[in-house]
C-alpha positions as CSV (number, residue, x, y, z in Angstrom):
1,X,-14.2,-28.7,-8.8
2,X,-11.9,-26.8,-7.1
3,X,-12.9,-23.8,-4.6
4,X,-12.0,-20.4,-6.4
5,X,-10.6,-18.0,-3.9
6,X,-12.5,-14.9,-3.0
7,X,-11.8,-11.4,-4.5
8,X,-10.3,-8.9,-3.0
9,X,-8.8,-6.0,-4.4
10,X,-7.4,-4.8,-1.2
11,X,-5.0,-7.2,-0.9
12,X,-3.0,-5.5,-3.1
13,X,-2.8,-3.1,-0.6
14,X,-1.4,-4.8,2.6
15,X,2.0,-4.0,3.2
16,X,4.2,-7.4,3.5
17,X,7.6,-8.0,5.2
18,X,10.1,-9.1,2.1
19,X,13.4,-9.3,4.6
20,X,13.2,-9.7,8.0
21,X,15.3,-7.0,10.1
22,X,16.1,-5.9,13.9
23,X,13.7,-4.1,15.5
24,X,14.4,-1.2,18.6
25,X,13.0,0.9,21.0
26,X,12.7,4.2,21.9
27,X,10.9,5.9,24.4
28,X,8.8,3.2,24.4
29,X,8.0,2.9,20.5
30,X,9.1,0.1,18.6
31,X,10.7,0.4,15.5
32,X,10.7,-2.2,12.9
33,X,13.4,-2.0,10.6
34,X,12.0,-4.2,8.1
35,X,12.3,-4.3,4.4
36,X,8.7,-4.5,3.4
37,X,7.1,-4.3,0.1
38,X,6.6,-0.6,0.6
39,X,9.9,0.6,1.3
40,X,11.3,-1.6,-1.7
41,X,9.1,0.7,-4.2
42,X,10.3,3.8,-2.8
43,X,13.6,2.9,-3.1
44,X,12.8,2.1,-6.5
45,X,11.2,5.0,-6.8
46,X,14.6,6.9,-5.8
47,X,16.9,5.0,-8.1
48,X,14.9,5.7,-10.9
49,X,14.6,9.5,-10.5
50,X,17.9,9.6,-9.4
51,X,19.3,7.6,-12.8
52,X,16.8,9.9,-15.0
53,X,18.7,12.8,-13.9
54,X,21.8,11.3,-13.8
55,X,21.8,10.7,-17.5
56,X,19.7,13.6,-18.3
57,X,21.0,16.9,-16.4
58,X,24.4,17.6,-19.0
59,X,23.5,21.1,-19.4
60,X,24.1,21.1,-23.2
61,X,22.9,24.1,-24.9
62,X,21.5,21.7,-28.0
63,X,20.0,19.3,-25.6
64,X,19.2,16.1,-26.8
65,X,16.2,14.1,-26.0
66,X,16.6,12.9,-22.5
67,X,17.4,16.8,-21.5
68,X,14.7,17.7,-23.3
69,X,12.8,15.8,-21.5
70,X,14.3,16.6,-18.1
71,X,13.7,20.4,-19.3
72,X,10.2,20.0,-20.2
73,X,9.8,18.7,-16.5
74,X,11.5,21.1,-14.8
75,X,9.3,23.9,-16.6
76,X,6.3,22.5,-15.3
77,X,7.0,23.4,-12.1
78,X,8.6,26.8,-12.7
79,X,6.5,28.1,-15.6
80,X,3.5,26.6,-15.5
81,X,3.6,26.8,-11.3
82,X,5.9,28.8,-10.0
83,X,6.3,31.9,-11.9
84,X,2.7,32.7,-12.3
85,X,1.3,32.2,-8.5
86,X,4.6,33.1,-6.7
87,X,6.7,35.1,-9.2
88,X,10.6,35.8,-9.5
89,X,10.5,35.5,-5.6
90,X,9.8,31.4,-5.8
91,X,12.8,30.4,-7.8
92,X,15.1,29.4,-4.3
93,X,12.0,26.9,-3.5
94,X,11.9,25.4,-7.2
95,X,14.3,22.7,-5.8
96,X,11.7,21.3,-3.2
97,X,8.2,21.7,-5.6
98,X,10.5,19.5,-8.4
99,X,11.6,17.0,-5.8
100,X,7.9,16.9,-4.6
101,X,6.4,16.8,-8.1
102,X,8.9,14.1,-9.7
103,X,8.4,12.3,-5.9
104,X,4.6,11.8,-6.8
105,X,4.6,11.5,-10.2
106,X,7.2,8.5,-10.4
107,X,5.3,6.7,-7.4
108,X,2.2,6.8,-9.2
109,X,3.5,5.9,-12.6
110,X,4.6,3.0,-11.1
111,X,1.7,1.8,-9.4
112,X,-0.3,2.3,-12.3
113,X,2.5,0.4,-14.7
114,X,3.3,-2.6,-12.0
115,X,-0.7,-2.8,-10.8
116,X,-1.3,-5.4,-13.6
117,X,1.0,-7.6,-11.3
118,X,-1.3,-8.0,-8.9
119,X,-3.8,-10.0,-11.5
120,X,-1.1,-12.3,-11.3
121,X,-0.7,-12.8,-7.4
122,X,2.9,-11.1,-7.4
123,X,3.2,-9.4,-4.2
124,X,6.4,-7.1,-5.4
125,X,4.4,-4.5,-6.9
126,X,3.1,-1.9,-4.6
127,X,1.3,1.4,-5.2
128,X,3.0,3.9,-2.4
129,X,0.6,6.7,-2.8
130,X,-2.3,4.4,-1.9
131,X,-0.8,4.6,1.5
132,X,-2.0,7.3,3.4
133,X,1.2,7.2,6.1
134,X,2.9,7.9,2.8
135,X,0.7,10.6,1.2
136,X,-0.2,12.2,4.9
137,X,3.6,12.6,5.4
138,X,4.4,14.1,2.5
139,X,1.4,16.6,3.3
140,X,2.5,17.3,6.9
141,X,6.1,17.7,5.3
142,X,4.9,20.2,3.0
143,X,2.2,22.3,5.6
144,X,5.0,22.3,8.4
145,X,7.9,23.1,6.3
146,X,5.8,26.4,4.6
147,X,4.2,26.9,8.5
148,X,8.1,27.1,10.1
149,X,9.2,29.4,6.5
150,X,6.5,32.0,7.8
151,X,7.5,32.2,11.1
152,X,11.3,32.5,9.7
153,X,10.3,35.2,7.1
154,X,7.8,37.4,9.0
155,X,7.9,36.4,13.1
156,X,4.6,37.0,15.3
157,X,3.1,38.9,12.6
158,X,2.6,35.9,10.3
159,X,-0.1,35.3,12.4
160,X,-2.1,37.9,10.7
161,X,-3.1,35.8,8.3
162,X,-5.6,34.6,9.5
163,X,-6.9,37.6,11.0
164,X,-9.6,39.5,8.9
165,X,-9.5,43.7,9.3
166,X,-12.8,45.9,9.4
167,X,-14.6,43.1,10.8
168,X,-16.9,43.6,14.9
169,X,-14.2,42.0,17.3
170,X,-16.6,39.2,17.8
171,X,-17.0,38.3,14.3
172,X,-13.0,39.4,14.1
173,X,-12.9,36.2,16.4
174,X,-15.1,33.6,15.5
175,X,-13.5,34.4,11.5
176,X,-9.7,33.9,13.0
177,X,-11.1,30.7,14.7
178,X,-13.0,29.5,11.5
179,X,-9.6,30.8,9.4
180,X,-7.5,28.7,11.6
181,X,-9.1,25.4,11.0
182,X,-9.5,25.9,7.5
183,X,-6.0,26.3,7.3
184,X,-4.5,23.6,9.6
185,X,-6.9,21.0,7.4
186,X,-4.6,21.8,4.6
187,X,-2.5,18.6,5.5
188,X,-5.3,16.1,5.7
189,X,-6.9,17.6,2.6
190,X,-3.8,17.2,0.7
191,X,-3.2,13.5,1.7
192,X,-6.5,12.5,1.1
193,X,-7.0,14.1,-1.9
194,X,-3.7,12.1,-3.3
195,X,-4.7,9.0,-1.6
196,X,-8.2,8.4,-2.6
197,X,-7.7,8.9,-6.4
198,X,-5.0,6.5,-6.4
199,X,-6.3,3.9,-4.3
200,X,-9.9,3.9,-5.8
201,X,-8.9,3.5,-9.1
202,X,-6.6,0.1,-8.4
203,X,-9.4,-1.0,-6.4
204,X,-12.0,-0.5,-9.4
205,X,-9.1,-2.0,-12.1
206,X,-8.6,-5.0,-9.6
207,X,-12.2,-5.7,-9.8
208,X,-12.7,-5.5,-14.2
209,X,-9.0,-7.9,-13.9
210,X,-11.5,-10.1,-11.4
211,X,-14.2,-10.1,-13.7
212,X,-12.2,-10.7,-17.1
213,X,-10.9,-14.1,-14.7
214,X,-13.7,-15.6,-13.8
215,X,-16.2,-14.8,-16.3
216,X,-13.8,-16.6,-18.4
217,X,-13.5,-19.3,-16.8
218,X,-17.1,-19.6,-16.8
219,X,-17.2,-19.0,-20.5
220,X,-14.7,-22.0,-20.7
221,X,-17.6,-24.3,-19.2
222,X,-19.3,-24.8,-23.1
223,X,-22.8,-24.3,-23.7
224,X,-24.6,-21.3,-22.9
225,X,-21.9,-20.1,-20.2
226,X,-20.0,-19.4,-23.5
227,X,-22.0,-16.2,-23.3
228,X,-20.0,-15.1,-20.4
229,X,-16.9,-14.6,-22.7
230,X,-18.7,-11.2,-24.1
231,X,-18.7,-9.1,-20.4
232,X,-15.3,-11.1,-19.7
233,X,-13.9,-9.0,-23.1
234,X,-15.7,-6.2,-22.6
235,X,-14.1,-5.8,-18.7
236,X,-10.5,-6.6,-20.3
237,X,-11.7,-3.4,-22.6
238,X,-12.4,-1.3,-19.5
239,X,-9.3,-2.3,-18.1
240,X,-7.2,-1.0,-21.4
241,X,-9.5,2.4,-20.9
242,X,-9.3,2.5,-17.0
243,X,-5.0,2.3,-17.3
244,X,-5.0,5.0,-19.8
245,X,-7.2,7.4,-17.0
246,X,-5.3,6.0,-14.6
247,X,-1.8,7.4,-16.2
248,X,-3.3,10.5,-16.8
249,X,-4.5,10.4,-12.9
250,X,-0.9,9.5,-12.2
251,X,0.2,13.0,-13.3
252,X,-2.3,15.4,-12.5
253,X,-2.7,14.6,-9.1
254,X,1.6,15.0,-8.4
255,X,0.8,18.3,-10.2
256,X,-2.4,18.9,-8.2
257,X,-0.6,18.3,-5.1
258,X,2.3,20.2,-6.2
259,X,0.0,22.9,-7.6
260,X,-1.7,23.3,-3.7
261,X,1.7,23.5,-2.1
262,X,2.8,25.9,-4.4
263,X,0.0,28.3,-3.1
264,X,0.6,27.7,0.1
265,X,4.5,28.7,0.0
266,X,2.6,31.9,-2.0
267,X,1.1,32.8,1.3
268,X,4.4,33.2,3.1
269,X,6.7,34.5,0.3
270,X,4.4,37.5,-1.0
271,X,2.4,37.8,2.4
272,X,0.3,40.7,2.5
273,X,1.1,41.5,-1.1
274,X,0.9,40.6,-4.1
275,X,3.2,40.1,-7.2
């Protein structure tokens, strides 16, 4: 009988060279130009988003359903987000929380959609956002570019946020010290947050898609071991359950994310008042 190979649901996981390309130098880092598995989703990723809005954004005043759709998108971020925590003052950064929301959202759709792939041994499908280069640069993105905004908007004195008034100098201090590490945390919080959900719940439907496998093969051996056909169904029906959780992960944590950045650029647009 043959040997049945080991399960591992982090395979999945490994980022794989798909064309081979030149790689440079500079300053002494290499740079691998590579096409890997990784960098064929996001582009992917990009088309797609990029044809939805294509053949969606026609700005008719009856829109049809595509538009609709597009609409319904684009009013998650400004009036379910925007607009309520920022106010009339966040519409010029509606651009960036879209781009960041659809970014997320259509990455983890697709991981969630193309993860059944991997039961399969295909090596083409590839959740990004289980990546946390990916998810940690779109945090530090999002921290710097709100970090360098209040330093554009409000100079030296942006720095007062983390100072807190009436308080003894000393406690004044150790408050701005504790204030400044919450606060610079933000990134790592973010990417985490993103990256965990995603990447623990392909791990946990790699292992049901494992267990639906060999338990029927075992059931497949006659006898008795036809027993094993009963957990082997009742994984495939945690699988079905698991994918529906894991679509509805998909979007709430791109609105999660998008949610937290959305506060953050609250900080610097209405500092030191509110709306």
């Amino acid at each position: 009988m043959a040997e049945q190979p080991a399960i591992d649901p982090m395979h999945q996981f490994m980022v794989q060279k798909l064309i081979e390309l030149p790689s440079f130098q500079i300053g002494g880092l290499t740079f691998d130009m590579s096409i890997t598995n990784s960098v064929t989703s996001m582009l992917a990723g990009a088309a797609l988003l990029i044809l939805f809005f294509a053949l969606t954004a026609k700005g008719k005043i009856v829109p049809d359903r595509g538009q609709a759709v597009a609409e319904a998108i684009y009013n998650i971020v400004d009036r379910t987000l925007v607009t309520p925590i920022i106010g009339h003052h966040g519409k010029p950064y509606i651009p960036y929380l879209l781009g960041l929301f659809c970014t997320i959202f259509v990455l983890n759709l697709m991981g969630v959609v193309l993860s059944i792939g991997s039961l399969f041994g295909l090596t083409l499908t590839f959740t990004v956002t289980s990546q946390l280069a990916i998810t940690g640069t779109l945090a530090v993105l999002t921290f710097f570019s709100v970090f360098i905004l209040g330093f554009i908007k409000h100079g030296p004195k942006f720095l007062t946020l983390f100072w807190i008034p009436g308080m003894h100098p000393i406690g004044s201090a150790l408050m701005v010290l504790i204030e400044m590490i919450s606060y610079f945390v933000r990134p790592l919080t973010l990417a985490l947050r993103l990256f965990g959900n995603m990447m623990g719940g392909h791990v946990v439907l790699s292992l049901f898609g494992s267990f639906v496998v060999a338990l029927g093969i075992v059931g497949l051996s006659g006898g008795l071991a036809t027993a094993a056909f009963i957990p082997s169904v009742l994984s495939f029906a945690m699988i079905v359950g698991l994918t529906g959780l894991e679509l509805v992960v998909a979007l709430l944590q791109a609105f999660v994310f998008t949610a937290l950045a959305t506060v953050y650029l609250n900080e610097v647009v209405n500092f030191g008042h509110g709306h």
